[in-house]
MARRO-133158 format. One record per residue: x, y, z of N, C-alpha, C in turn; residue in one letter. Coordinates in steps of 0.02 Angstrom, whole numbers, plus 50000, padded with zeros to 5 digits. Atoms other than C-alpha are relative to their C-alpha. Layout:
XYZXYZXYZA
...
***
This chain:
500434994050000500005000050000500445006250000X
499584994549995500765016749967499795003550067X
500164994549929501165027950100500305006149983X
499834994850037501075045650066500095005250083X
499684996749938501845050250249500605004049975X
499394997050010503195063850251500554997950064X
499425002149971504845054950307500445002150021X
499464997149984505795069150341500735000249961X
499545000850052506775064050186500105006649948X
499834993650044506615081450112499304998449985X
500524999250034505075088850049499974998249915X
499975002750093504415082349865499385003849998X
500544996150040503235096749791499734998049934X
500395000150073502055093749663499695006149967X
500324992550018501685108549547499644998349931X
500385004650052500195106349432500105005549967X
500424996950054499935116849289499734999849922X
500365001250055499155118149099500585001249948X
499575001150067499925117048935500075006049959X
499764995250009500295133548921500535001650011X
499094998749982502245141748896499595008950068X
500234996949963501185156648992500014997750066X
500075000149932501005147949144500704993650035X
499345005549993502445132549121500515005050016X
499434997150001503685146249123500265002150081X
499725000349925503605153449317499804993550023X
499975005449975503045135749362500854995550011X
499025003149989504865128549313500365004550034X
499484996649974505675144649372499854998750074X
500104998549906504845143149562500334991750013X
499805010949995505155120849539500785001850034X
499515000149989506875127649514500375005850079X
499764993449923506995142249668499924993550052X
500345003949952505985129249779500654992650023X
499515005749986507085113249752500785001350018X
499295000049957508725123649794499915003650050X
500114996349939508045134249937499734994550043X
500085004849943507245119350015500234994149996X
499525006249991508525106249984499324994449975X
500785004349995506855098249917499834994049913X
500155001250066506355088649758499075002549973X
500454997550020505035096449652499834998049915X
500465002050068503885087549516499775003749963X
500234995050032503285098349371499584994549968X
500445003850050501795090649309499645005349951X
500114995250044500965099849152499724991649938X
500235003650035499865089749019500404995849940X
499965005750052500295075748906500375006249940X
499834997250046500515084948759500435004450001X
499194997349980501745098248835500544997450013X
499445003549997502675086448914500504996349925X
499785000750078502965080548740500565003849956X
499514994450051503465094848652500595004450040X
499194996049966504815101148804500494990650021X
499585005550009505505081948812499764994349920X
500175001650050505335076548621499954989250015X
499855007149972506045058348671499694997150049X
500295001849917504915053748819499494995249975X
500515005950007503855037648820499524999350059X
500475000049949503165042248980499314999449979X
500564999350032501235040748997499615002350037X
499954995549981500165050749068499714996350079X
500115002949930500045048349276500834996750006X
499415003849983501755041549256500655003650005X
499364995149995503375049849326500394999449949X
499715002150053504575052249187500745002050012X
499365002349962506365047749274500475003649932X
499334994950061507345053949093500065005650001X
500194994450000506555069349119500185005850043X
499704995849952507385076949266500785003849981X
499594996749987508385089749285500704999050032X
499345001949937510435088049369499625003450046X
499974997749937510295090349546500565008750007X
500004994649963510475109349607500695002850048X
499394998049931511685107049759500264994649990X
499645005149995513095098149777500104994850032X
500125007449983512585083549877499484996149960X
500505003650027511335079049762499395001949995X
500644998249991509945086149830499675006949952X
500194993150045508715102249726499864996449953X
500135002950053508135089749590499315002049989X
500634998950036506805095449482499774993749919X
500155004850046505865082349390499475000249949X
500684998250025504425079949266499654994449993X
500675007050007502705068549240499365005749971X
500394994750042501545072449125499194995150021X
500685001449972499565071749157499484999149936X
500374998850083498105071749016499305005250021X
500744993349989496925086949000499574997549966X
500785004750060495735074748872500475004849938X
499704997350057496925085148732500704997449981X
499315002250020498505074048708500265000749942X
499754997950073498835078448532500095007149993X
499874993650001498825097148592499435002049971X
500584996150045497525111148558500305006550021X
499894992449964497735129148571499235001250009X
500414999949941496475135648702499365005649948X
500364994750026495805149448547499384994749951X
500355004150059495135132848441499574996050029X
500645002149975493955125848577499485005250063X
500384998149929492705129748694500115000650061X
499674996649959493235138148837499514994050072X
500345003649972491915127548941500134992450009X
499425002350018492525113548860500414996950029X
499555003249938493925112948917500154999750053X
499845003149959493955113949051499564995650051X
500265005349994492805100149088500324995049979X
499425006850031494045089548992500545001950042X
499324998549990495425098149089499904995050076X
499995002849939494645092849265499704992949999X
500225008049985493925074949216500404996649983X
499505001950012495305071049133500774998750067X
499374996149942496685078649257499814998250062X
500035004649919495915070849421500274995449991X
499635008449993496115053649363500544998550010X
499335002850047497785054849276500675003750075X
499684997749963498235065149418500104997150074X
499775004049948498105054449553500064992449990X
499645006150014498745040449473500605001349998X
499204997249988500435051249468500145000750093X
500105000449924499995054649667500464993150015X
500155007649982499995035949683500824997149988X
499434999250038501335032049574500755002650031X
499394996949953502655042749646500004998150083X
500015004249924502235036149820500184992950015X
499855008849980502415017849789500704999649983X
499454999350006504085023249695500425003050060X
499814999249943504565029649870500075009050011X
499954993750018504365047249825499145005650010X
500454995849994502855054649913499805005249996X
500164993450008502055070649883499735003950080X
500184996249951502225082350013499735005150008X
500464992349995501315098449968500025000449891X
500344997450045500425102449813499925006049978X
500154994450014500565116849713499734999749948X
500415000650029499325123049595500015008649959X
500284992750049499045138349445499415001749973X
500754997350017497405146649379500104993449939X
500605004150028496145133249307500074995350008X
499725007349963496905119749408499834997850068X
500124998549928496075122349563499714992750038X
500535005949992495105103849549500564994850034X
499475005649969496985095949595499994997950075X
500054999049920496675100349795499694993750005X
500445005849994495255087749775500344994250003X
499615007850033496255073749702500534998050063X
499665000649948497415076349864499974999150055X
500134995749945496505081750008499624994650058X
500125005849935495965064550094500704998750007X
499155001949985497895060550082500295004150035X
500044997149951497945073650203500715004149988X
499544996850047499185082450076499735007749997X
500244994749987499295100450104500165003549918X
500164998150066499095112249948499765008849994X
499714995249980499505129349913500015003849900X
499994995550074498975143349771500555002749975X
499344996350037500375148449647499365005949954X
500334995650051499605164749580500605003949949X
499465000350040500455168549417500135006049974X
499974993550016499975184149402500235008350059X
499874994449961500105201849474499544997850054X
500164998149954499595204749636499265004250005X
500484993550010498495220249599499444993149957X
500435003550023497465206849489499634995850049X
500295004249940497235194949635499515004250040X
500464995149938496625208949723499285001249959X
500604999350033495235211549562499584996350026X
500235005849986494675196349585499574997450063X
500334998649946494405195849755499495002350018X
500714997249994493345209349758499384998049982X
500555000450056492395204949622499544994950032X
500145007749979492015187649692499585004050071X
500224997349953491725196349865499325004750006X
500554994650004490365208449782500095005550015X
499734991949995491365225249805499395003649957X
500514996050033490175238249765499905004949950X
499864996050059491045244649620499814997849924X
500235004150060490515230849528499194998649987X
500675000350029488845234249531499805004149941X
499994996150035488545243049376499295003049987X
500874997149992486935254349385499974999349932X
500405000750057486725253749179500614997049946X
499555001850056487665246449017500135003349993X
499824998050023487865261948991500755001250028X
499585000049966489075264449108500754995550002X
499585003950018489835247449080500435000849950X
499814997950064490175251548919500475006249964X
499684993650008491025269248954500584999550050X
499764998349969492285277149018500234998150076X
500184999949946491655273349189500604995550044X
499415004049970493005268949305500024996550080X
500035003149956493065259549478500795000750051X
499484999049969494155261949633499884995150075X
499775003849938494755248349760500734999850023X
499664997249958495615246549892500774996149966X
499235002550027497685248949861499965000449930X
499924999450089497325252449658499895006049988X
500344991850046497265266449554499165000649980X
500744999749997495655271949484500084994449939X
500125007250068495355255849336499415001649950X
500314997350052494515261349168499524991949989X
500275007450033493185245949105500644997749955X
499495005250043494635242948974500644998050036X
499345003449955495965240549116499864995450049X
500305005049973494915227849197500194992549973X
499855004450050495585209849148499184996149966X
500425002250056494445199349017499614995250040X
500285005049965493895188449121499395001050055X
500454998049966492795200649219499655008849931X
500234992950043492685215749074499424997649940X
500325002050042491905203548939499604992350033X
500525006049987490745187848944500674991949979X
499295002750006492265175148969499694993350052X
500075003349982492065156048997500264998650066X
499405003649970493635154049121499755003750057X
500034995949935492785166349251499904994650067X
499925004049939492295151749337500384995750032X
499575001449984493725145349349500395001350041X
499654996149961494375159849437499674999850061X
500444998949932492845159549555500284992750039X
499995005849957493265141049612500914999850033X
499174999249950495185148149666499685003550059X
500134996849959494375160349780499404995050055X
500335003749949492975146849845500504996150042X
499375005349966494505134049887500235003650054X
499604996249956495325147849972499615002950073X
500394999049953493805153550090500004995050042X
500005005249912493865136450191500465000350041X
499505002649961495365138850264499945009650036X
499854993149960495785155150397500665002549962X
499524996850046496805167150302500434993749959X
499625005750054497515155550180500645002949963X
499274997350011499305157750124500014998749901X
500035000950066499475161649926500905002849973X
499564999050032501185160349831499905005249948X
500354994350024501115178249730500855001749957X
499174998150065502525180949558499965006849999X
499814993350013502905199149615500214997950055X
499744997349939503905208049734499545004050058X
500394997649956503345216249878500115008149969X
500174993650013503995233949836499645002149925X
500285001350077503155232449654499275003150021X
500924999950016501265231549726499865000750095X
500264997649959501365237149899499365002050045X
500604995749988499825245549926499614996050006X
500585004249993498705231549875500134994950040X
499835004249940499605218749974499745002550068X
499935001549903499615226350139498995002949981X
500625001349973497645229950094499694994749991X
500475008850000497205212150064500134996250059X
499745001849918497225208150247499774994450015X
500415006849973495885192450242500474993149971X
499695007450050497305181850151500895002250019X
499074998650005499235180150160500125000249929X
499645002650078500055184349995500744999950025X
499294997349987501725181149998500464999249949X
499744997750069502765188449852500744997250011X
499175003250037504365177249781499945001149952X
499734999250073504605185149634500425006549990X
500355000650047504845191549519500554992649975X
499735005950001505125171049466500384999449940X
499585000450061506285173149337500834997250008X
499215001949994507935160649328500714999549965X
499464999050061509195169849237500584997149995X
499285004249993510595157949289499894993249950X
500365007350026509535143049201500215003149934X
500134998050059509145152249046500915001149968X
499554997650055510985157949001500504993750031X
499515005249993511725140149068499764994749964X
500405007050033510545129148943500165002949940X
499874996850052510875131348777499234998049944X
500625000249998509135132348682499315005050031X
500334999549942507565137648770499704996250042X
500535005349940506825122248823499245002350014X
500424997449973505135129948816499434996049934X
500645002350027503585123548689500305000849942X
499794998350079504355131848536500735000150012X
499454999850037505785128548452500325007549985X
499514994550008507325143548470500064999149930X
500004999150062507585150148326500894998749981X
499115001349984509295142748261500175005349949X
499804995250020509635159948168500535004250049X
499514997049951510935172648217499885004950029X
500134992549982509945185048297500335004350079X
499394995249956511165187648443500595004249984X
499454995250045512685192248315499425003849984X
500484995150043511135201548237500085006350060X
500114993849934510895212648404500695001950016X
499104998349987512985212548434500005007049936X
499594995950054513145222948262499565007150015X
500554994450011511595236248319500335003850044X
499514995149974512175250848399499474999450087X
500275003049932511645251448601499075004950006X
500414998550000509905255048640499505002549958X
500314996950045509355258348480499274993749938X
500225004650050508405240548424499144999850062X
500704999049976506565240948451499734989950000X
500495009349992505885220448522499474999550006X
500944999249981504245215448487499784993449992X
500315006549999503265200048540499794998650036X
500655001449961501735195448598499664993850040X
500205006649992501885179648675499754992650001X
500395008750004501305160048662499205000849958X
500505002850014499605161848633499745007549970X
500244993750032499075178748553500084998549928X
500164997350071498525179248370499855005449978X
499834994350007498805192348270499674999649935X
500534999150049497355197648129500645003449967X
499664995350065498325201547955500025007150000X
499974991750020497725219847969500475002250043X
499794998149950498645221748151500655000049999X
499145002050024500355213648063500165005449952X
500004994150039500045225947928500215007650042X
499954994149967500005241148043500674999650046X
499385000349976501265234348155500855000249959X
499595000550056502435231947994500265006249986X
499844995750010502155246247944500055007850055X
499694997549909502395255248132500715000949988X
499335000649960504065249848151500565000449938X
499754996950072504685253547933500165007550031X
500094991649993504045271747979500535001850049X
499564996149942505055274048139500614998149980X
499545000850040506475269848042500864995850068X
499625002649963507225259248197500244993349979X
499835006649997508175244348192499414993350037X
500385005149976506955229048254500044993250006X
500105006249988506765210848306499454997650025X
500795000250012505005204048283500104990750000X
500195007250000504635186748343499464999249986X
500655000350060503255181548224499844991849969X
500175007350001502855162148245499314999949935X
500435003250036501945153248089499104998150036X
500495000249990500515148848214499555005150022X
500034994449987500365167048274499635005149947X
500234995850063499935174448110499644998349937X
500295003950055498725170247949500545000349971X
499635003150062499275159147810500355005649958X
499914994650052499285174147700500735003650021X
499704997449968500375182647799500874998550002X
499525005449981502215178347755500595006950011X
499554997949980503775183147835500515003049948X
499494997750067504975188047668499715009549976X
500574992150010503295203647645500225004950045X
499764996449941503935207847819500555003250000X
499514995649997505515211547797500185002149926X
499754991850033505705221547633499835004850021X
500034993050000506265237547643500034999050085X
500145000349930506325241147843500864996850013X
498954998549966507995238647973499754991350032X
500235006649927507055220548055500194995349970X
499945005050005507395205148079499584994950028X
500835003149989505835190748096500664994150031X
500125004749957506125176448203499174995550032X
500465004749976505035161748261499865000050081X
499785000549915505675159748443500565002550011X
499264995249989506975168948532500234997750099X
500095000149928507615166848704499875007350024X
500104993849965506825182348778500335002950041X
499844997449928507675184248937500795003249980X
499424996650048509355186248814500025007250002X
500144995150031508635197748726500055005850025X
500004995749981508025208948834500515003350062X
499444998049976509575210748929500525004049956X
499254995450055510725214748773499855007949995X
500134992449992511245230548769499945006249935X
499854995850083510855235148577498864999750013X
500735000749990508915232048661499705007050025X
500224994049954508025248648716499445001750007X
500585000650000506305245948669499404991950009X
500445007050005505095231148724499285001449967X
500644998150014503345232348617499714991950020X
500305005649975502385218748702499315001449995X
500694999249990500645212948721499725000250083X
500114998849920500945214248929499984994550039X
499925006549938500845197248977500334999750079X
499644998249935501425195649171500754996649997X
499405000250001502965187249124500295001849971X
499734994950028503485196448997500105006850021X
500064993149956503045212649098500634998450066X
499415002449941504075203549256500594998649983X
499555000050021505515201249123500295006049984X
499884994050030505535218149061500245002950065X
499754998849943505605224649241500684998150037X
499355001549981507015214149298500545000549969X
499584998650054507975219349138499915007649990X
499984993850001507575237049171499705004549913X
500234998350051506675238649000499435001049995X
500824996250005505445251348966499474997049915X
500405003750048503795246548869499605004749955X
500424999450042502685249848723499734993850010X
500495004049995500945240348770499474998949977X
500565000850045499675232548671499774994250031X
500565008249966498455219648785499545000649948X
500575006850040497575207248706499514998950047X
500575002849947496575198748850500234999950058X
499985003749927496785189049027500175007350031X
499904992749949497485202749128500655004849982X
499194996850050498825210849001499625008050008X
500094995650010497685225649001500065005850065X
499904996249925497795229949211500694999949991X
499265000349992499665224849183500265007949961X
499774992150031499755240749048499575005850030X
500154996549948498815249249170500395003950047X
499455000049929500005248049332500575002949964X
499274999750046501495249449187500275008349997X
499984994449994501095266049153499805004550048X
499994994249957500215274349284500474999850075X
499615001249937500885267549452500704999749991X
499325001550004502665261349390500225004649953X
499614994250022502925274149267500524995549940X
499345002250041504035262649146499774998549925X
500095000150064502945260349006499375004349971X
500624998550058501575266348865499544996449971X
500515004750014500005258948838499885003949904X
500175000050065499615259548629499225001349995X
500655001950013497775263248607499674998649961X
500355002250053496845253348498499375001549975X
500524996550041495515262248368499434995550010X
500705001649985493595258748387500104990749964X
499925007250042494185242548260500394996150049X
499465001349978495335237048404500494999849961X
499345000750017496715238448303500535004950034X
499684994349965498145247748377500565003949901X
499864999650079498545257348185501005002950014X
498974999949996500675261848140499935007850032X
499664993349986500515281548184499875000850081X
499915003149920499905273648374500864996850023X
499185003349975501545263148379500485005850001X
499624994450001502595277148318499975004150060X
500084996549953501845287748451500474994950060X
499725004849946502285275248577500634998350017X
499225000450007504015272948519500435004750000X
499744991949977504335291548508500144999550081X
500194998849919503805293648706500514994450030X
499495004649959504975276548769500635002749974X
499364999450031506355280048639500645006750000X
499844994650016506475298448608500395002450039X
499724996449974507485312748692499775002650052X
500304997649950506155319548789499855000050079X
499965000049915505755323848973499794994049997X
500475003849965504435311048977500534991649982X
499415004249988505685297848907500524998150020X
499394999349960507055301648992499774995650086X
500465001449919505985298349170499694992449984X
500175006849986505195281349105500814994249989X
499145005849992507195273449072500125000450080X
499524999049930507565282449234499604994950044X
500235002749946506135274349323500014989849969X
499675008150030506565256049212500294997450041X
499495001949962508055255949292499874999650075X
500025002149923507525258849474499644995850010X
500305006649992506295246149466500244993949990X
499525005650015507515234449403500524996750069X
499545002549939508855237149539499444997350057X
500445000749942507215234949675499824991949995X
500125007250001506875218149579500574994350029X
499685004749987508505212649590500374998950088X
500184998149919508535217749786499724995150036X
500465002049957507075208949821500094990649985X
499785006049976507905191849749500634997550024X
499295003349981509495192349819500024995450058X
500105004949957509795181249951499565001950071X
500604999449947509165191750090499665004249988X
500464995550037508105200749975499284998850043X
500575000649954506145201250032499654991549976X
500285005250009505565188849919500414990650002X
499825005649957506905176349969500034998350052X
500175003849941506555176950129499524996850010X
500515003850010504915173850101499634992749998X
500185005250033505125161350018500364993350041X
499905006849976506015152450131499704999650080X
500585002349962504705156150267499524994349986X
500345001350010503725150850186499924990250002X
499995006749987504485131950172500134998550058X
500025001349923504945133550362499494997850030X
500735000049967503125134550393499754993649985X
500425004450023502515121250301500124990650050X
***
């Protein structure tokens, strides 16, 4: 019979999440903080079909640990091993999340993902390798279940900002901002103020509460989980001096901020990225070596964002007009058929790419502009690389992130996109003027880049805030 007692043999974390490079990405980076701060081993489980495409060679199946798949050990006795086991969301051949039903899936994610998931439970216990605490990311909340007679404790990884958690909250709670006396209102201008935030426009609200969005309930069943317990302790991918304000007013909950989770020692000691997509084996690092310093404009919108022909058009022709040097990661599944890369670069200073290692990138020093779509790890990369933004949200909560970016932190420019949402080229230009240019107001968002940068890298040094945290945080457990 397995026994899923903790032996005092070192903690073994299980961290669930979805088949997204969005949410896989701080999942591996915390696997990897976690397993050398707590001398611990830490499982990365993530669906069938990911597991796949970040270990091409793997015969694992799904519920089944996959022993090839681990990581070297961390510290020099051995111990800090990060491993992987892959699970099945009912999508083993892969889907992107834009080509089904949002409902859907995740009904396939959680009937699927109990089973398969505590047959990995199981599994790793009879192999002698019990699970001692459970960690978990948004739309995964059903894993607690699969654990919680095994008397296996279990513990929210929120992947996002802070200030979002705090939306959420409210929202769920019935804050009385969210009552909206008319559509019309909804529909305008009309802005909302809670506690620890700026004032929040309807379009700086994330998607998930601004539009009619399947996954809301998804979000509601993190916040039910979290009500049974007395202040409940939530793992939170920011720093403390970052989001201040809303932290110390979210008083009914512990957040406690280890981030920002980014492991730049990993990234420039692997060669590759190891991430869903294939690096681009081009030379676009000699490419950035030959550009002069701060003068190359990066733009890319992350994993899962599609990009309508007209929006590539405008962006194309954006970044021709400003007559900057560029590097435009521009994935085949990212963009229509029509749409081909050779159109892109006549005429113009750019260079197209598929995949890039980001975290490179935005360190080199021929980099001086990030045009992103805001994602939180891309936003938490830009920050710890002291690189100011040009912002264009898409959905989930990219649009509070270019929110906070510009008004509170001061480091970037939100793009505004015309009644068509499109954001058109003499928007970008603008945008790239204001980060790039000479001016007061540019001058003050590098200046404030940079101090946010040194504060990040403050808050992970060893006795930074969020490493202590973080290793409260395994003291406690």
């Amino acid at each position: 019979m397995a026994d899923y007692r903790h032996h005092g043999q070192g903690h073994h974390f299980l961290m669930v999440t979805i088949a997204a490079q969005g949410q896989i990405n701080p999942a591996r980076h915390l696997a990897r903080r976690l397993a050398g701060i707590a001398v611990a081993r830490v499982t990365l489980a993530t669906p069938l079909s990911s597991h796949r495409r970040l270990f091409p060679g793997s015969l694992a199946a799904a519920g089944e640990p996959d022993d090839a798949a681990e990581e070297a050990p961390l510290n020099l006795d051995g111990s800090g091993v990060v491993a992987y086991a892959p699970y099945s969301d009912g999508f083993d051949d892969g889907i992107h999340l834009d080509a089904v039903d949002g409902g859907l899936f995740l009904e396939s994610l959680k009937s699927h993902g109990s089973r398969t998931l505590a047959a990995m439970v199981h599994n790793l216990a009879v192999r002698g390798r019990p699970v001692t605490c459970l960690l978990h990311t948004i739309l995964v909340t059903w894993a607690t279940d699969v654990v919680r007679d095994l008397g296996i404790p279990t513990v929210h990884y929120w992947i996002q900002p802070a200030s979002v958690f705090a939306i959420h909250y409210h929202y769920f709670k019935g804050h009385q901002c969210f009552s909206y006396v008319t559509a019309e209102e909804k529909d305008s201008s009309y802005s909302i103020e809670l506690p620890g935030l700026p004032p929040l426009r309807m379009k700086d609200l994330p998607s998930s509460i601004s539009v009619p969005n399947p996954y809301l309930s998804a979000y509601n069943e993190i916040f039910i989980e979290l009500a049974k317990y007395e202040k409940p302790k939530v793992l939170v991918n920011t720093f403390y001096q970052l989001e201040a304000s809303v932290i110390d007013e979210t008083t009914e909950l512990e957040l406690i901020t280890i981030g920002p989770v980014v492991d730049k020692r990993f990234v420039y000691a692997t060669e590759g990225s190891r991430d869903l997509f294939e690096e681009d084996s081009g030379d676009y690092i000699e490419w950035l070596d030959a550009q002069e310093e701060r003068s190359v404009v990066y733009v890319a919108f992350g994993s899962l964002t599609r990009l309508t022909g007209r929006q590539i058009e405008e962006l194309d022709l954006g970044l021709k007009e400003s007559g900057r040097p560029y590097l435009w990661v521009l994935r085949k599944d990212s963009r229509p058929e029509e749409v081909g890369v050779e159109r892109i670069l006549k005429e113009g200073k750019g260079k197209v790419v598929e995949w890039c290692s980001q975290v490179r990138v935005l360190d080199h020093k021929a980099v001086g502009c990030f045009v992103s779509h805001g994602g939180w790890n891309s936003t938490s990369e830009a920050v710890l690389s002291g690189m100011p933004m040009v912002m264009l949200p898409q959905w989930i909560e990219q649009a509070t992130n270019a929110r906070l970016a510009e008004a509170v932190w001061g480091i970037a420019v939100r793009a505004e996109a015309g009644d068509d949402g499109i954001v058109d080229a003499v928007e970008l230009r603008r945008g790239l003027d204001v980060v790039m240019g000479e001016n007061d107001r540019a001058r003050e968002i590098r200046k404030k880049a940079e101090e946010w940068k040194e504060k990040a890298r403050a808050a992970l040094a060893e006795d930074g805030s969020s490493s202590r945290n973080l290793k409260a945080f395994v003291n406690g457990l």
